[in-house]
C-alpha positions as CSV (number, residue, x, y, z in Angstrom):
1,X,0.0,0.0,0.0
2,X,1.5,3.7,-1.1
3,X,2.2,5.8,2.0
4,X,-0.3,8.6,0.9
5,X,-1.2,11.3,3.2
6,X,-4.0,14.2,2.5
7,X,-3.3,17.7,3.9
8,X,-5.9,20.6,3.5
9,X,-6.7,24.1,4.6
10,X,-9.5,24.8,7.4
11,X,-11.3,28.2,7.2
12,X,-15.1,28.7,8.4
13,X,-15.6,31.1,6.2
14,X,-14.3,29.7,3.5
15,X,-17.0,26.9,4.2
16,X,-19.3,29.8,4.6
17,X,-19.4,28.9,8.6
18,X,-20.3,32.0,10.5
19,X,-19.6,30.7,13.9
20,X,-17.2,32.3,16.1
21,X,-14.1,31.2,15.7
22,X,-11.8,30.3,18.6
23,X,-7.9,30.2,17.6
24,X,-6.3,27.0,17.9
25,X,-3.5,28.3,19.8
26,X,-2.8,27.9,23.6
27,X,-0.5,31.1,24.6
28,X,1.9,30.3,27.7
29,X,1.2,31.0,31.2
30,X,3.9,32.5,33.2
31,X,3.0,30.2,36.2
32,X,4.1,27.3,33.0
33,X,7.0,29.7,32.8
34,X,8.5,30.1,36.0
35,X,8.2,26.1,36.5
36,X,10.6,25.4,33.9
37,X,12.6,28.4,34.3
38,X,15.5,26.3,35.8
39,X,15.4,23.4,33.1
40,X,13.3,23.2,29.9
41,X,13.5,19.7,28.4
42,X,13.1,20.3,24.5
43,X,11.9,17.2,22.7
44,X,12.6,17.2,18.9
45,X,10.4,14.5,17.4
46,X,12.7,12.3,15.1
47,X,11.6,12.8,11.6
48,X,10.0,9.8,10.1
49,X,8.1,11.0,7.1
50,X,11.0,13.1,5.1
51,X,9.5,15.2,2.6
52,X,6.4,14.9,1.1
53,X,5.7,15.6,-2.7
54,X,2.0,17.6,-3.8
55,X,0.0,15.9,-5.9
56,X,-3.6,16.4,-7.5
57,X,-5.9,13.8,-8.6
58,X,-7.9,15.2,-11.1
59,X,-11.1,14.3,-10.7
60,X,-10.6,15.9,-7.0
61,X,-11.9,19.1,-6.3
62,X,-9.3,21.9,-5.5
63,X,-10.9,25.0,-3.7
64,X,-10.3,28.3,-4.7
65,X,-8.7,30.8,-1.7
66,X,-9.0,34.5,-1.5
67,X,-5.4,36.8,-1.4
68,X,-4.8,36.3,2.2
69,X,-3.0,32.9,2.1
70,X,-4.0,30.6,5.2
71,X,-1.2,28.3,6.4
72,X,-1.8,24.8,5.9
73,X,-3.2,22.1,9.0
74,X,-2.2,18.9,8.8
75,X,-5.3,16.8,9.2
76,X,-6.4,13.8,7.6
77,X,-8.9,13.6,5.5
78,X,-10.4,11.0,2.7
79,X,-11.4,12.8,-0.3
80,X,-14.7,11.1,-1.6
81,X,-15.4,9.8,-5.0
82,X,-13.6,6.8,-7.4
83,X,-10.6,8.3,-9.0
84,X,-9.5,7.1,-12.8
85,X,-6.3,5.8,-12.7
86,X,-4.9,6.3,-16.0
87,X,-6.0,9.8,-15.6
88,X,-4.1,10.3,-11.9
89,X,-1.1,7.6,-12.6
90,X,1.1,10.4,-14.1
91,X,1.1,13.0,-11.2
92,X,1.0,10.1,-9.0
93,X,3.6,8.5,-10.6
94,X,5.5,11.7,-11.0
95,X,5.6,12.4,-7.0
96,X,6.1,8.9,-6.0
97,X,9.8,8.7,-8.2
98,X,10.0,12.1,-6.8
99,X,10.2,11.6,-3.0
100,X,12.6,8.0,-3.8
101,X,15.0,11.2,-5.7
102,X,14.7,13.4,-2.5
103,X,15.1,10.8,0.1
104,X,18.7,9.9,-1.4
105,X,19.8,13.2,-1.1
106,X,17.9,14.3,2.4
107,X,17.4,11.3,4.5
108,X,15.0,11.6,7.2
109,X,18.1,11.2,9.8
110,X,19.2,14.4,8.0
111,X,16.5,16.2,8.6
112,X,16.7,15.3,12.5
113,X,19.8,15.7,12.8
114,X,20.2,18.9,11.2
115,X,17.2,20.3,13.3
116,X,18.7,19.0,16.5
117,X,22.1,20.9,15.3
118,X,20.4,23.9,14.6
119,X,18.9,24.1,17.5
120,X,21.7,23.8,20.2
121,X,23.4,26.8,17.8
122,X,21.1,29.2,17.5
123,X,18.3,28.8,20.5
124,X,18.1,31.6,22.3
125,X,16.7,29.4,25.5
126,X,19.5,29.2,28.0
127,X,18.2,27.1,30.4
128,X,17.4,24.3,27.9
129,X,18.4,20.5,27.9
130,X,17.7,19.2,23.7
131,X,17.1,15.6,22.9
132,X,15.5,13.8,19.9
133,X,13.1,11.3,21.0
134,X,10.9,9.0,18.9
135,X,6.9,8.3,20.0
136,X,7.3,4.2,19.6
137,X,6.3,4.1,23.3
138,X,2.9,5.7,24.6
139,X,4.5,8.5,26.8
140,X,5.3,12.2,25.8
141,X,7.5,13.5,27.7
142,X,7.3,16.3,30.1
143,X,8.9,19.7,28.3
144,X,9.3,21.5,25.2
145,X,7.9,18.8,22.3
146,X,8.5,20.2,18.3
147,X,7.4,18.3,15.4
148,X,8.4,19.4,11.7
149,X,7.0,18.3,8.8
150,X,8.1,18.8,5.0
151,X,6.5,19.0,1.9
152,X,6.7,20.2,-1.7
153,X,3.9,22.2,-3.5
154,X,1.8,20.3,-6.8
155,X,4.6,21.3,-9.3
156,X,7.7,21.3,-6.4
157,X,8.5,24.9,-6.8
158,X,8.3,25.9,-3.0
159,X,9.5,23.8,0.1
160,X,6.7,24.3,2.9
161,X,7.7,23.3,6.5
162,X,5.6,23.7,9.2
163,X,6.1,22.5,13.1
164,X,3.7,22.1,15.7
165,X,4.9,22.8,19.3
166,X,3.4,22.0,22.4
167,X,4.5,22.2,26.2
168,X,3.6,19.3,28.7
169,X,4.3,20.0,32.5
170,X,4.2,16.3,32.9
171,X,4.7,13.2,30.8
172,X,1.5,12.7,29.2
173,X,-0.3,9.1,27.9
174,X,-0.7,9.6,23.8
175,X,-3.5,8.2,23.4
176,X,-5.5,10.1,26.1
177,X,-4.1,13.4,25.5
178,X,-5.3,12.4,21.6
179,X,-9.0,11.4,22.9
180,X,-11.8,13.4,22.1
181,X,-13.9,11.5,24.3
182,X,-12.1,12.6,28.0
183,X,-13.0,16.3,27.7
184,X,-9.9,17.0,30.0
185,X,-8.0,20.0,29.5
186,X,-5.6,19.0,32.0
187,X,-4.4,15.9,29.8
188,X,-3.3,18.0,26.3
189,X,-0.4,20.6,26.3
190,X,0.1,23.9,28.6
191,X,1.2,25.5,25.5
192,X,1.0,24.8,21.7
193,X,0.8,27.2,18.6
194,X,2.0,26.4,15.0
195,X,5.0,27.7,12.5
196,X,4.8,27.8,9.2
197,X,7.8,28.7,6.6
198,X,7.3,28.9,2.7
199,X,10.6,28.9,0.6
200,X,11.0,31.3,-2.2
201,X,9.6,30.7,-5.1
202,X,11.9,28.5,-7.8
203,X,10.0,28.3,-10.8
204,X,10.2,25.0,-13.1
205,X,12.2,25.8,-16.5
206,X,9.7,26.7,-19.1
207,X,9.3,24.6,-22.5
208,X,11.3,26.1,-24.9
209,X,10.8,26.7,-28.4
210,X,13.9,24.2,-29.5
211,X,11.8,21.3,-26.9
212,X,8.5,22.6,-28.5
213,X,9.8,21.9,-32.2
214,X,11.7,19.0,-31.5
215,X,8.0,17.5,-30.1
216,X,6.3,18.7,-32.8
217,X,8.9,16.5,-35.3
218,X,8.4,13.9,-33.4
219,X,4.6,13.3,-33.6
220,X,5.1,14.6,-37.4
221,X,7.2,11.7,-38.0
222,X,4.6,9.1,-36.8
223,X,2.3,10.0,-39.4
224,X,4.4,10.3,-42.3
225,X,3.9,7.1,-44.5
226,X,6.2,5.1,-46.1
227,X,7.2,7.5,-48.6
228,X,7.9,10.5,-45.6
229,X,4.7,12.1,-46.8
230,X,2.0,13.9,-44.6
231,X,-1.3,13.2,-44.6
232,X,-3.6,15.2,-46.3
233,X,-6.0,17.8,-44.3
234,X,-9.2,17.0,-43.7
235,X,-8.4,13.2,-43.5
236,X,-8.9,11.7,-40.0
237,X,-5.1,11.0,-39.8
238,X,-4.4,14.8,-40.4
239,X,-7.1,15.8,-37.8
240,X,-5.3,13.4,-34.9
241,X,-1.8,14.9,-36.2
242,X,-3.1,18.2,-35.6
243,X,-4.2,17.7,-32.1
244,X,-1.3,16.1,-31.4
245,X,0.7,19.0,-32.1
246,X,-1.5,21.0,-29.8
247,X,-1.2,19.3,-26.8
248,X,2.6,18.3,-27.7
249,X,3.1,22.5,-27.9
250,X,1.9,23.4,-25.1
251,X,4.3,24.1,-22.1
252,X,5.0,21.3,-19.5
253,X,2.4,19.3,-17.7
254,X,2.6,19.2,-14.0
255,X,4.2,15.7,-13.8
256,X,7.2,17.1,-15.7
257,X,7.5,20.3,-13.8
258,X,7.8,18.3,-10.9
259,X,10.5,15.9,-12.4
260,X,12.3,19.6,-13.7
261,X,12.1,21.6,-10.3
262,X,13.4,18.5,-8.3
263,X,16.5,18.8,-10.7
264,X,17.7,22.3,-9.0
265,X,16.4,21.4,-5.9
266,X,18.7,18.1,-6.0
267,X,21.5,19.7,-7.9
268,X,25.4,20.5,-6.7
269,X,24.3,17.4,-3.7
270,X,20.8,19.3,-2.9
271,X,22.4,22.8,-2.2
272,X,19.6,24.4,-2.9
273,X,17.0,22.4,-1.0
274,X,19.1,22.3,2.4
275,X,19.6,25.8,2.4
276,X,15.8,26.2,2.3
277,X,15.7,23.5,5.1
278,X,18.6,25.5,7.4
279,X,17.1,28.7,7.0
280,X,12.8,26.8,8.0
281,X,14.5,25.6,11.0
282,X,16.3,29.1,12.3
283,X,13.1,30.1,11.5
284,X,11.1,27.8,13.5
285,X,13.9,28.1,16.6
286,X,13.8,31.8,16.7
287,X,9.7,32.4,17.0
288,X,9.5,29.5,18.9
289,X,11.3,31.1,21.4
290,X,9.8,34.7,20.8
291,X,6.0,33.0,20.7
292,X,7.1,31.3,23.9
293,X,6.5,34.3,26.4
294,X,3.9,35.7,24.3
295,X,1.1,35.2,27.0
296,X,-1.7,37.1,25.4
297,X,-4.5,35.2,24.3
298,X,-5.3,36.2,20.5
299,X,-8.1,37.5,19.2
300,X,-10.6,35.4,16.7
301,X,-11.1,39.0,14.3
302,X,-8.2,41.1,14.8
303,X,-5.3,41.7,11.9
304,X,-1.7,40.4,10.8
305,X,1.2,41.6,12.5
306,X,4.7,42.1,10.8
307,X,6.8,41.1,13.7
308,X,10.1,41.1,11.6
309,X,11.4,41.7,7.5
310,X,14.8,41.0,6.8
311,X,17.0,39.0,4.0
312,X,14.1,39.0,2.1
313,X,11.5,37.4,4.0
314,X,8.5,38.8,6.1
315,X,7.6,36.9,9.3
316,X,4.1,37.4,10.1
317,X,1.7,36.3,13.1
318,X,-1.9,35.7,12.0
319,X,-4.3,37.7,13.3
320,X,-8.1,36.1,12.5
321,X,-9.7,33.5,12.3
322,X,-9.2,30.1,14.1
323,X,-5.3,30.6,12.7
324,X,-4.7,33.8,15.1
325,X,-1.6,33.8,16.6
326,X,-0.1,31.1,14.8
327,X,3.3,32.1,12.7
328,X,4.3,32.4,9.2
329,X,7.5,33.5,7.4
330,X,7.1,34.3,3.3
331,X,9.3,35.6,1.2
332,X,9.2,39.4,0.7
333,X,9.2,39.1,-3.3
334,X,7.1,37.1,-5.4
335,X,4.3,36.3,-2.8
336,X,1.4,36.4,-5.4
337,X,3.4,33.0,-6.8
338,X,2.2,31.1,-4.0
339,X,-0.9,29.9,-4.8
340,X,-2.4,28.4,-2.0
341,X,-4.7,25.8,-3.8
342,X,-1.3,24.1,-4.7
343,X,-1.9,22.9,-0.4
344,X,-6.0,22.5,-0.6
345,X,-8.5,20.7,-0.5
346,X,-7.7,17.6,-3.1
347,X,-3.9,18.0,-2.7
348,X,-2.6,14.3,-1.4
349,X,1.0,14.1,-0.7
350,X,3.0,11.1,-1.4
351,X,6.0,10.8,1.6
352,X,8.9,8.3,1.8
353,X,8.2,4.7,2.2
């Protein structure tokens, strides 16, 4: 069975909900504060998904967003209806030979340990005690816990990472702090809030016009006869030529924009695509440390924030909806490339087996 996972955006409104939304984030408490003032135990998750690769099915749905892009919640959801295969085996196929092509260059140990690093270099938490722990058994422990997770957008031009923090004063039991059925707000997290970072944009190479004529010789050459002649217009084999050279002239389908921008991601031993990663996880460790003494409780309707813009990049905290208070950093160019669909509703995402 494929290792296929399906992420989507939540927004009431978009669902045209108008119930009062109450933001998903749980600000810290300074009594939370001043118990772990003297030791903070941070658990870093070990990675065990790598980096996921959009895809669209096309007989799935993708919503349309408005200009305000909402960061993406990983939840789990089946999308309903059959899908054709021979109409879905190409993006499918496309992200599946993908994510075998990223995994040999970025191992999920990379990714872990490359966090872990990061984070005893450039925390700003002084009193903090870093270990990466794995959730085999049924316990998470008491302290700081951070989970990261990676994926590429439907054509793989921008690297999304997003990590979900959350503060336990004790060691908690998984499965009861994941019931729904206890109703106890003493058994989830003290504290919890999400980060989200979107790379800059790296557009797949265009078709060019030496591709497009090169295609269009091609599919000329399968209808010449024996004698290398065309056939005639308005002859059935003249009418398929024809609409063969359409389709064959028109730029790159998705499946081969993915296969093109994994190419400079991968390229000089994945340069590119750990930069992107290094600069996600300062990211993450600086705002996780700035959201952590944020005690204010965010408002459901109020308006973005800009807390910082430099080298290019704009980190914002949300301020609406049932995303308020949760962070995002963007790049300052380019922003109206990032089409948010490419991580909606429909989107799967194939990950590592």
């Amino acid at each position: 069975m494929k290792n296929i996972i399906i992420f989507f955006l939540v927004s009431f409104h978009l669902m045209g909900c108008s119930t009062v939304e109450t933001p998903l984030k749980k600000p810290m408490q300074a009594l939370y504060a001043e118990q772990f003032k003297d030791n903070l135990p941070i658990n870093l998750i070990a990675n065990k998904s790598g980096i996921a690769i959009a895809y669209s099915p096309k007989n799935t749905t993708i919503m349309p967003y408005g200009a305000n892009p909402l960061p993406m919640l990983p939840i789990t959801l089946l999308v309903g209806g059959m899908l054709d295969k021979k109409e879905n085996a190409l993006p499918e196929q496309a992200a599946q030979e993908g994510v075998i092509r990223i995994k040999q260059a970025v191992s999920n140990d990379f990714l872990t340990s490359e966090f872990y690093n990061s984070f005893n270099v450039h925390s700003k938490f002084t009193n903090k005690s870093v270990e990466v722990i794995d959730l085999a058994g049924k316990i998470i422990p008491r302290g700081l816990s951070i989970t990261t997770t990676y994926a590429f957008d439907l054509k793989s031009e921008i690297l999304f990472v997003s990590a979900s923090v959350k503060l336990f004063n004790e060691d908690k039991n998984i499965d009861l702090v994941k019931s729904k059925k206890s109703g106890l707000d003493s058994l989830g997290p003290v504290y919890s809030n999400k980060f989200y970072y979107f790379s800059k944009f790296h557009e797949a190479p265009k078709i060019s016009a030496e591709v497009i004529d090169a295609r269009v010789s091609e599919v000329k050459n399968k209808f010449r006869d024996k004698k290398g002649r065309l056939p005639k217009p308005g002859l059935t084999a003249n009418l398929k030529m024809q609409k063969e050279i359409k389709i064959t002239s028109q730029d790159y389908t998705i499946p081969e924009k993915t296969r093109l921008s994994l190419n400079m991601w991968l390229s000089d031993e994945a340069a590119m695509l750990k930069q992107e990663i290094n600069k996600a996880h300062e990211f993450i460790i600086d705002q996780v440390y700035q959201d952590y003494f944020r005690y204010k409780m965010p408002e459901a309707n109020g308006n973005d924030m800009e807390l910082s813009r430099e080298d290019g990049r704009i980190v914002i905290e949300i301020g609406s909806g049932i995303v308020a208070g949760q962070i995002k950093s963007i790049p300052e160019e380019g922003l109206s490339d990032i089409q948010m669909e490419d991580f909606g509703y429909g989107s799967k995402f194939v990950f590592p087996k």
